[in-house]
C-alpha positions as a Markdown table, in Angstrom:
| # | Residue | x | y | z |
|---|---|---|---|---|
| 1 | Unk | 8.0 | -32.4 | -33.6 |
| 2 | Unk | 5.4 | -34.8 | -33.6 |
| 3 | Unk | 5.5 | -37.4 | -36.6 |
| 4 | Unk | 3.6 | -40.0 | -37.7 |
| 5 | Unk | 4.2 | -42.6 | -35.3 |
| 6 | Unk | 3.4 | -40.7 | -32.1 |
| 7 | Unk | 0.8 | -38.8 | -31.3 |
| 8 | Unk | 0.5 | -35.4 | -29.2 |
| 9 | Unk | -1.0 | -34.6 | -25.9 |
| 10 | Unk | -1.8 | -31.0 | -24.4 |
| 11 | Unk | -0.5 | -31.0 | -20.4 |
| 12 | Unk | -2.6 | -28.0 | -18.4 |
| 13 | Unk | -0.1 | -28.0 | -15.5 |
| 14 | Unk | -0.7 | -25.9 | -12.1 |
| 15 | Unk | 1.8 | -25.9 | -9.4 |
| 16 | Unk | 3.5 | -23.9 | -6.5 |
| 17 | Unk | 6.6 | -23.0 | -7.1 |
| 18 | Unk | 7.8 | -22.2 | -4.0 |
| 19 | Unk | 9.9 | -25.4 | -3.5 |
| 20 | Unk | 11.0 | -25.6 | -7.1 |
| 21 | Unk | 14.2 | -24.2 | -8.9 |
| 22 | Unk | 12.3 | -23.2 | -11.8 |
| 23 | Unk | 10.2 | -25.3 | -14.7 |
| 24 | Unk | 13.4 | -26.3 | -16.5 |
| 25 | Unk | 15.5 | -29.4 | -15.8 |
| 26 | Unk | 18.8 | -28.5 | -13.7 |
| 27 | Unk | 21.2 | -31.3 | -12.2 |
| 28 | Unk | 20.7 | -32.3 | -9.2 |
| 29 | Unk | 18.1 | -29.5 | -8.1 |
| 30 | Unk | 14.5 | -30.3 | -7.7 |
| 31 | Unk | 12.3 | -28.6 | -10.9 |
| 32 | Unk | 8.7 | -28.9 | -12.5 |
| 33 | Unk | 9.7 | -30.7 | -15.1 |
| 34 | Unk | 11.7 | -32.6 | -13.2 |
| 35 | Unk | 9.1 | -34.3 | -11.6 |
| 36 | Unk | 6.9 | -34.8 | -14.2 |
| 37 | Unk | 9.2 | -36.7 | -16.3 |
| 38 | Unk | 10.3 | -38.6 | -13.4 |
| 39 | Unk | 6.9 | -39.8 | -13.0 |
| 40 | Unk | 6.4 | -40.0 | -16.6 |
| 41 | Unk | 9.4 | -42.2 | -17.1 |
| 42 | Unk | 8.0 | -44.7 | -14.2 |
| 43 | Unk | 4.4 | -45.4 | -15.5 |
| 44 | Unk | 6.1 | -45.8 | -19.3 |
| 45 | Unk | 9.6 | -47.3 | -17.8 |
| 46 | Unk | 8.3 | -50.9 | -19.9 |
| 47 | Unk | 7.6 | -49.0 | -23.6 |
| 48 | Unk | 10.4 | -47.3 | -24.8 |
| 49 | Unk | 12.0 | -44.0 | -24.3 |
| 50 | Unk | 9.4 | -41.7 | -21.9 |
| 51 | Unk | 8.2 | -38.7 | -23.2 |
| 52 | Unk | 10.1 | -35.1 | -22.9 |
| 53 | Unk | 7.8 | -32.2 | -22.0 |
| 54 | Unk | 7.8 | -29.1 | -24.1 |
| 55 | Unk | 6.5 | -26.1 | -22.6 |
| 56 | Unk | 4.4 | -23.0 | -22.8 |
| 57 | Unk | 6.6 | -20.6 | -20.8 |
| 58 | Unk | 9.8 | -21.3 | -18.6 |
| 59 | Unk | 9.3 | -20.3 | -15.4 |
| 60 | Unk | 12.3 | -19.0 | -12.7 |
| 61 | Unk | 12.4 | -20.2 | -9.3 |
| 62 | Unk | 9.7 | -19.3 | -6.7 |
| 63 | Unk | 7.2 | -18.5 | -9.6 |
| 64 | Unk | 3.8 | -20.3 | -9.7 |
| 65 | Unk | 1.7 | -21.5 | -12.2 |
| 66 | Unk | -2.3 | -21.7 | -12.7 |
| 67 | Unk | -2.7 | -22.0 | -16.3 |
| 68 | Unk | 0.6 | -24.0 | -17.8 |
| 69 | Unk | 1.0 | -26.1 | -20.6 |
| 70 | Unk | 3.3 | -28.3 | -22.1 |
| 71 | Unk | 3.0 | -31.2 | -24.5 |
| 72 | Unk | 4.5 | -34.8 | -25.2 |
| 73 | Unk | 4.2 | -37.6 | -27.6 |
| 74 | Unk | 3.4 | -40.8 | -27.1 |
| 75 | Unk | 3.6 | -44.2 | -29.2 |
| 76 | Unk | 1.3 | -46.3 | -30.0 |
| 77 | Unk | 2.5 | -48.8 | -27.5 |
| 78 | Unk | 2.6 | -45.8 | -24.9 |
| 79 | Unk | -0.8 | -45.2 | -26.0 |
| 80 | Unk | -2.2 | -48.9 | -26.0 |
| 81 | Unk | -0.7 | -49.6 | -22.3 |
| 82 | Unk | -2.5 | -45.8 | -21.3 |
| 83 | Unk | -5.7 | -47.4 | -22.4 |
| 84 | Unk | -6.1 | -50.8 | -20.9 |
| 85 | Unk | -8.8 | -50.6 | -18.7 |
| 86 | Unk | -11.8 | -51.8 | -17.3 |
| 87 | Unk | -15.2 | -50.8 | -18.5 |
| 88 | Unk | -16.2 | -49.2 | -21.8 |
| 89 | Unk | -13.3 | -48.5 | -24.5 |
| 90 | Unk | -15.0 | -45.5 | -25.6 |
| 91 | Unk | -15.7 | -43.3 | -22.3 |
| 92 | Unk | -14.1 | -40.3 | -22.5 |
| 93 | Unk | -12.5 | -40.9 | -18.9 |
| 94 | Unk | -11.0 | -44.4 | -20.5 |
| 95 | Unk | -8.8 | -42.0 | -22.8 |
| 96 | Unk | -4.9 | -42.3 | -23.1 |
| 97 | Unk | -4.5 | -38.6 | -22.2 |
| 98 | Unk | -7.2 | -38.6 | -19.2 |
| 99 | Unk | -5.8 | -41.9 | -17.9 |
| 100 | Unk | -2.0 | -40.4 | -18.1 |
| 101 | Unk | -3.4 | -37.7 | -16.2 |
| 102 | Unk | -5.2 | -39.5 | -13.4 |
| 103 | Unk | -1.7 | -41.5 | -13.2 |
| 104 | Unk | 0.3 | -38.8 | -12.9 |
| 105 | Unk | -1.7 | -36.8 | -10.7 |
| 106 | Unk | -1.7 | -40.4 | -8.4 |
| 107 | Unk | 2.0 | -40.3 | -8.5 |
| 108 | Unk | 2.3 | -36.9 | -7.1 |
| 109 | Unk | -0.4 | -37.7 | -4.3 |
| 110 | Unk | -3.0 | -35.2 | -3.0 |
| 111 | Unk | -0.6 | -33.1 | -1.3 |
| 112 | Unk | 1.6 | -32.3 | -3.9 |
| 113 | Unk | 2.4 | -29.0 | -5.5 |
| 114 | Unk | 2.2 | -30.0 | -9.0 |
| 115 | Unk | -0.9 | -31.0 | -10.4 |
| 116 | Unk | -1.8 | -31.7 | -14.0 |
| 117 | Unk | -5.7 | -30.4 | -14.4 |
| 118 | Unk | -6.4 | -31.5 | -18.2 |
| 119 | Unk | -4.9 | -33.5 | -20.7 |
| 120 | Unk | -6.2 | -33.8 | -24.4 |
| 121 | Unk | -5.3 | -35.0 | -27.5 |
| 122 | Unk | -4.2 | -32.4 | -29.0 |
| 123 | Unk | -5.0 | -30.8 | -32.2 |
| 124 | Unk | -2.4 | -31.3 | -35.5 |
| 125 | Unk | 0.3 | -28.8 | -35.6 |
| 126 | Unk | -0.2 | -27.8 | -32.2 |
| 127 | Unk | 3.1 | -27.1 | -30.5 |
| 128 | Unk | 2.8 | -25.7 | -26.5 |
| 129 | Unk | 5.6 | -22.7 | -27.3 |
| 130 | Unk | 5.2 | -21.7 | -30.7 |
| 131 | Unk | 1.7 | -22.0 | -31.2 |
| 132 | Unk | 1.0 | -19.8 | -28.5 |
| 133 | Unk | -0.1 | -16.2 | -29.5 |
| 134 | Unk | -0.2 | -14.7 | -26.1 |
| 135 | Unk | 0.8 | -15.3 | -22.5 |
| 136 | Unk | -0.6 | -13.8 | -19.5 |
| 137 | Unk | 0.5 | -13.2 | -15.7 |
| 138 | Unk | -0.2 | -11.7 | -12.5 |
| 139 | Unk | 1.6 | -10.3 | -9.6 |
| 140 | Unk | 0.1 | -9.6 | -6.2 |
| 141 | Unk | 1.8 | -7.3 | -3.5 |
| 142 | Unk | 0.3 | -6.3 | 0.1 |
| 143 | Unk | 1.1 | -3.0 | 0.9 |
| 144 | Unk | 1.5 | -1.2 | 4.0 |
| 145 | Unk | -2.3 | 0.1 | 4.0 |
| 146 | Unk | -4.0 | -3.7 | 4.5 |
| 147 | Unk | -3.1 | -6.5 | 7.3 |
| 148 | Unk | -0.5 | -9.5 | 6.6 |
| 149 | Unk | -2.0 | -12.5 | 6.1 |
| 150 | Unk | 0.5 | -15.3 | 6.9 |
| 151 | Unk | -1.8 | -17.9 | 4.7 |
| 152 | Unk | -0.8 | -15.7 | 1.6 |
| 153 | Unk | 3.2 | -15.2 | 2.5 |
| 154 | Unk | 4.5 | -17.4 | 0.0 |
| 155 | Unk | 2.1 | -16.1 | -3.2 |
| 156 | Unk | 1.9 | -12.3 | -2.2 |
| 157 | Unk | 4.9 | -10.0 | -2.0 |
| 158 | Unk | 4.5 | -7.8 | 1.6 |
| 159 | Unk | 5.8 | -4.4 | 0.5 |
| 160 | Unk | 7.0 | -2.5 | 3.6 |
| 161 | Unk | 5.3 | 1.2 | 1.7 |
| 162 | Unk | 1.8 | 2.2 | 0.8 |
| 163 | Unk | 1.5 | 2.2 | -2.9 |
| 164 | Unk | -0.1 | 4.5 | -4.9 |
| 165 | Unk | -2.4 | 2.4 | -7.2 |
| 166 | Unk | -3.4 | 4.9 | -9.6 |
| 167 | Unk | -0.5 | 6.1 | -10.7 |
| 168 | Unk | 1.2 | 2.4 | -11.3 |
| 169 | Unk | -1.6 | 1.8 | -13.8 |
| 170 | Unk | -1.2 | 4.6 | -15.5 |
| 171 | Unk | 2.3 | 4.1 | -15.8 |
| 172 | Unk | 2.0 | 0.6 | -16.8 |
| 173 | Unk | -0.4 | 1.8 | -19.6 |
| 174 | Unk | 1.8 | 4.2 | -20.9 |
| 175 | Unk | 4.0 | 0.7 | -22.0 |
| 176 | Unk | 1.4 | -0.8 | -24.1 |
| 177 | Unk | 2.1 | -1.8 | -27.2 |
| 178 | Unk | 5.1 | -3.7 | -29.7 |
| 179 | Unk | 8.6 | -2.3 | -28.5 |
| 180 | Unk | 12.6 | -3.3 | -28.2 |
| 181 | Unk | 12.7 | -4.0 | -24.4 |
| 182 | Unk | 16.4 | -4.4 | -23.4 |
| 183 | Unk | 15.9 | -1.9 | -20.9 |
| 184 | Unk | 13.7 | -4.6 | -18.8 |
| 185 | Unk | 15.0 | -8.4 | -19.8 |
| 186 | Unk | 18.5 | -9.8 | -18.9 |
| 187 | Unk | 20.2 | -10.6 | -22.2 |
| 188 | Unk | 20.4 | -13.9 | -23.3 |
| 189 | Unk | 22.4 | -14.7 | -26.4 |
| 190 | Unk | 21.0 | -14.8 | -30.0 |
| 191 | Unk | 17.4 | -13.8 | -28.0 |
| 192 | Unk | 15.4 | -11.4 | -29.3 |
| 193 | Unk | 14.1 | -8.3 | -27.1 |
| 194 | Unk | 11.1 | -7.1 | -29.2 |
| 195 | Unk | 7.9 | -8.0 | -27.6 |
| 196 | Unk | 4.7 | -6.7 | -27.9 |
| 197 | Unk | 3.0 | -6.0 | -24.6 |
| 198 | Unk | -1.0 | -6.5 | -25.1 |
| 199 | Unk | -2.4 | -5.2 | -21.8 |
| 200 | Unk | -0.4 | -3.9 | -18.5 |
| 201 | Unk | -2.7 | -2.9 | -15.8 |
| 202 | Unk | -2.8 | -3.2 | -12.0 |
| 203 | Unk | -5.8 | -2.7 | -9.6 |
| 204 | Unk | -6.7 | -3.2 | -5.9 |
| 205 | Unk | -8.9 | -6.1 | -4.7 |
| 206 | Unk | -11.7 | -6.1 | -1.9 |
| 207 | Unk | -9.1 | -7.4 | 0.1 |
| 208 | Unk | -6.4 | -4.7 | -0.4 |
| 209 | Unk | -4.2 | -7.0 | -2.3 |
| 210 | Unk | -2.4 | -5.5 | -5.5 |
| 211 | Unk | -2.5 | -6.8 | -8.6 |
| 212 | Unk | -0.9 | -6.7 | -11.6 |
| 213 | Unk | -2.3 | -7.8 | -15.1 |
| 214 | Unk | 0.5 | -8.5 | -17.8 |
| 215 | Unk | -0.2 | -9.9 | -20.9 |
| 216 | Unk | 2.0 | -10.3 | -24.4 |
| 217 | Unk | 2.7 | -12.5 | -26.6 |
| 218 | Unk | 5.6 | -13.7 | -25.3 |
| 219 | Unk | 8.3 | -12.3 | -22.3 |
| 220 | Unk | 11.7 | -12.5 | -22.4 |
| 221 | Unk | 14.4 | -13.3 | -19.1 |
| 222 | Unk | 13.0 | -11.5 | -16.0 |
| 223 | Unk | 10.8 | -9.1 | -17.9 |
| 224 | Unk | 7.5 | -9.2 | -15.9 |
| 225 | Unk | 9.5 | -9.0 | -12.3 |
| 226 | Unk | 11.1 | -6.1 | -14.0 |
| 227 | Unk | 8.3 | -4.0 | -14.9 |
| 228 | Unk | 6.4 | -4.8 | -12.4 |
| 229 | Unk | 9.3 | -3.2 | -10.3 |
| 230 | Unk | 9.5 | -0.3 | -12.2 |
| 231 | Unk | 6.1 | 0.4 | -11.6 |
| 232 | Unk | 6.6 | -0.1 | -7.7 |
| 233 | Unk | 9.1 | 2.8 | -7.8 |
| 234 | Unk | 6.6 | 4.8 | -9.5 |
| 235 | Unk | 4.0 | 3.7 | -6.6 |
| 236 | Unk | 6.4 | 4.9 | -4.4 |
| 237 | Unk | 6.8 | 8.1 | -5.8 |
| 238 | Unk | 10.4 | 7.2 | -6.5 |
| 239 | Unk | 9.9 | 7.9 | -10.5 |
| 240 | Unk | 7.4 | 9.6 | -12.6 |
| 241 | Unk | 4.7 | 8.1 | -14.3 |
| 242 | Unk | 6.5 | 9.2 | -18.1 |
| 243 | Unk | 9.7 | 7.3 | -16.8 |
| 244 | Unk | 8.8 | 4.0 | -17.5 |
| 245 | Unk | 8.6 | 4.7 | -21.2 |
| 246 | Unk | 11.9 | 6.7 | -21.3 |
| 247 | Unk | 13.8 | 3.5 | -19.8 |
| 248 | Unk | 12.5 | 1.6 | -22.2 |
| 249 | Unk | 13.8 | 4.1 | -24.9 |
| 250 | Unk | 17.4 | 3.5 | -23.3 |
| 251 | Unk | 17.5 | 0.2 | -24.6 |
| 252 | Unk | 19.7 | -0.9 | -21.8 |
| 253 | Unk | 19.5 | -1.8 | -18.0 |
| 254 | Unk | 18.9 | 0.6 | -15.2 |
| 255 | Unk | 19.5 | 0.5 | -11.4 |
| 256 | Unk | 16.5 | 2.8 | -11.3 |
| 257 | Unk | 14.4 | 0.2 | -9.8 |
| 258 | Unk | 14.8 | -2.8 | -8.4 |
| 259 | Unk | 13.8 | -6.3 | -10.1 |
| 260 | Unk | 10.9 | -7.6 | -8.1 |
| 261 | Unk | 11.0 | -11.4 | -6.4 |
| 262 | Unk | 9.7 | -14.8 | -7.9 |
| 263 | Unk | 7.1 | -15.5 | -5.1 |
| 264 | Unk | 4.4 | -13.0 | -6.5 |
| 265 | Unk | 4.3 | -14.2 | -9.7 |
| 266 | Unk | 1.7 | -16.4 | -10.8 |
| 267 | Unk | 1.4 | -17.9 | -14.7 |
| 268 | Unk | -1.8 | -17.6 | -15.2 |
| 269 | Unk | -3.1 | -18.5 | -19.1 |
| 270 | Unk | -1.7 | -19.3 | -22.6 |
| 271 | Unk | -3.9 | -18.4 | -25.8 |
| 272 | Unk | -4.1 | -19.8 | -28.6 |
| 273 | Unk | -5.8 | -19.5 | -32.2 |
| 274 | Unk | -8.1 | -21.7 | -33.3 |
| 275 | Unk | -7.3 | -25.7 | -33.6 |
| 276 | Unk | -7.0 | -25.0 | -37.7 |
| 277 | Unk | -4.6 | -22.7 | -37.1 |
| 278 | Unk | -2.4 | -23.8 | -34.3 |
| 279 | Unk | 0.1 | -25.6 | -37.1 |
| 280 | Unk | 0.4 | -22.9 | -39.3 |
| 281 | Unk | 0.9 | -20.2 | -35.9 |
| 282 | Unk | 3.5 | -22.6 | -34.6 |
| 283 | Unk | 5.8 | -22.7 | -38.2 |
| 284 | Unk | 5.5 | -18.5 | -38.3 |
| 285 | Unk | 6.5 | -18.4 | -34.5 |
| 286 | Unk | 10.1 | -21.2 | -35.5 |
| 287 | Unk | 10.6 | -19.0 | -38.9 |
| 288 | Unk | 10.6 | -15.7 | -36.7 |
| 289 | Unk | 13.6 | -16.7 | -34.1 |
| 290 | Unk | 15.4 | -19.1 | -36.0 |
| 291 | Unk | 15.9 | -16.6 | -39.0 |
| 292 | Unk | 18.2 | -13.8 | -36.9 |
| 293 | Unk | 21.4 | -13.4 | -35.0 |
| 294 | Unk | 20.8 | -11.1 | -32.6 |
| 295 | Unk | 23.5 | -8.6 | -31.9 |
| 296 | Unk | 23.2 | -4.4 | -30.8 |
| 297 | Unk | 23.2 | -3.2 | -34.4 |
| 298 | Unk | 20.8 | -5.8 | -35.7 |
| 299 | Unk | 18.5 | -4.9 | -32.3 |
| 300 | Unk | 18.8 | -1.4 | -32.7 |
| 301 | Unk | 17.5 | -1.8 | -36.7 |
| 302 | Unk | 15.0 | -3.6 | -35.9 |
| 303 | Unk | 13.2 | -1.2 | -32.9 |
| 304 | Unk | 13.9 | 1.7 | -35.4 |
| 305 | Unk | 11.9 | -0.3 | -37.8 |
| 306 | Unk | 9.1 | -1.7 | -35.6 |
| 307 | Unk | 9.1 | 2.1 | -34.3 |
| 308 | Unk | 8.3 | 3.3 | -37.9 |
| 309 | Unk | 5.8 | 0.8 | -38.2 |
| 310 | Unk | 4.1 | 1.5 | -35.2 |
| 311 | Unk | 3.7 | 5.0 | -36.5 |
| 312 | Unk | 2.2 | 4.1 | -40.2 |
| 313 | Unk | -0.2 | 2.2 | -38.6 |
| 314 | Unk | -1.3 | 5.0 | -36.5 |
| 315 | Unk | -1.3 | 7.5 | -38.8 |
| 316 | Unk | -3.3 | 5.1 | -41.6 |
| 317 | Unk | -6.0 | 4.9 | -38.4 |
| 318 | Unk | -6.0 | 8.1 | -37.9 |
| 319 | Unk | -6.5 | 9.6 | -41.4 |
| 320 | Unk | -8.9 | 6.2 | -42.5 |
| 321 | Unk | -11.7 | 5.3 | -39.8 |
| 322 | Unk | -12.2 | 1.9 | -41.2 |
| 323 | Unk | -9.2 | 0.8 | -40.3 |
| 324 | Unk | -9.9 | -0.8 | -37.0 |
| 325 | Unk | -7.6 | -0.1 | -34.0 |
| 326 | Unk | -7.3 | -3.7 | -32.9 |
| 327 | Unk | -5.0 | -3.9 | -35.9 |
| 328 | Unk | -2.7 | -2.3 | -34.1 |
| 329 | Unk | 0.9 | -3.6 | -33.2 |
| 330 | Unk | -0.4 | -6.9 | -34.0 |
| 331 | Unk | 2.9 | -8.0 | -36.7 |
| 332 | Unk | 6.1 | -8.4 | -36.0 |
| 333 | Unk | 8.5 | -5.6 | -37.7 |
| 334 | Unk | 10.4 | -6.5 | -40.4 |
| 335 | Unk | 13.7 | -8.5 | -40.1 |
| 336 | Unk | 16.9 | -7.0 | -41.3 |
């Protein structure tokens, strides 16, 4: 957490993950943050301990990035040695966070495949994970109905079938909303499953590429790949459109579909509240997972619970038109 002697900078990170083993650091493998802490440690290596990056969403390996962000803190020494420069003090490219950038970005050269595209100081409170109130992806498949394109091999998935569009989306829309989903995330200890999945579409561009458009405010282990596969069986024809939602009722894993790979995966945008709020959003987001241990019967409590929330709030819409649909699945159930 940032304190009173450092102060925070906002990291909007792009890169290609094809070459790295993921955003987190791993021994001896070669990672995001790897390399952006390497080259962080060599431009501070004279003014104390370099800065650790904290970040928006931890990506596998093979998944790309257009919209990252992370944060660190720097000293005031950190910050001084940033600043010295030539011309005027006060020029906005003369800043600690915009010269960090330009150095970091020299570091990696202009063929690299990480590339910082904005830093800022960043507003107080703000913390990269827990202020964030929604994340968003995409994931692009070629089918068999359009041409490969070689240039795209290592950002596309090439699907050996035609897919039917149409049905995917609507299956994908039948997902929408805040539900327990076990049935499409590898378990990770003392992590939760409930998630509430804000829009889940897919369309076809001009250029007969698929793509999918997932967005919640948060995912856990492997969750996109996985629904994204499920709705690839339904493309197929493999499942029915009203399958996807039964899974998910299951509350546990299937071999109904396969989990699709990293290389079609692109992170493409965090949101966040206003600067005002960004403290406060990031000390409800630490109270919510630190307060629970997460076992079956504790998971299972909470999806009934969220489940009868879901359907108060529907009912209260349905029976009072001023109460506005975006209210909607928008707060977390309530914690046994």
């Amino acid at each position: 957490m940032e304190s009173q002697a450092t102060r925070r900078v906002r990291l909007d990170i792009s890169y290609d993950g094809t070459n790295f083993s993921g955003w987190g650091n791993q021994p001896d493998l070669r990672t995001v943050q790897g390399e952006l802490e390497g080259a962080l440690a060599v431009i501070l290596r004279r003014y104390g301990e370099p800065p650790t990056l904290t970040v928006a969403g931890r990506t596998d390996a093979g998944v790309h990035a257009l919209g990252q962000v992370a944060h660190i803190d720097l000293t005031a020494a950190q910050i001084r040695k940033l600043e010295r420069h030539r011309g005027a003090p006060d020029a906005p490219q003369n800043s600690a966070p915009a010269a960090l950038a330009r150095r970091l970005n020299g570091i990696a050269g202009l063929n690299s495949d990480v590339w910082v595209t904005a830093a800022s100081w960043a507003p107080a409170g703000f913390d990269a994970r827990f202020s964030a109130i929604w994340r968003r992806y995409e994931y692009r498949i070629a089918d068999a109905s359009i041409p490969r394109n070689p240039l795209l091999r290592n950002h596309t998935l090439w699907h050996h079938a035609t897919l039917d569009v149409a049905a995917m989306d609507l299956a994908a829309f039948s997902l929408v909303g805040l539900h327990d989903w076990a049935s499409y995330c590898k378990p990770r200890a003392g992590s939760t499953t409930i998630r509430e999945l804000q829009e889940f579409r897919w369309d076809r561009r001009d250029d007969g590429v698929l793509v999918a458009h997932i967005k919640a405010d948060a995912f856990c282990h492997s969750m996109v790949r996985a629904l994204v596969g499920a709705c690839v069986a339904v493309g197929e024809g493999k499942l029915g459109i009203e399958s996807l939602a039964a899974i998910r009722e299951q509350l546990e894993r299937t071999s109904d579909f396969k989990v699709m790979p990293a290389k079609g995966l692109v992170f493409m945008e965090v949101g966040y509240p206003e600067d005002h709020e960004v403290g406060d959003r990031a000390e409800l987001t630490r109270r919510r997972r630190g307060v629970v241990t997460w076992d079956d019967k504790v998971t299972a409590a909470r999806h009934a619970a969220g489940q009868a929330e879901i359907a108060a709030r529907e009912s209260a819409t349905a029976t009072d038109p001023d109460v506005a649909s975006e209210a909607l699945l928008t707060q977390a159930p309530p914690v046994e």
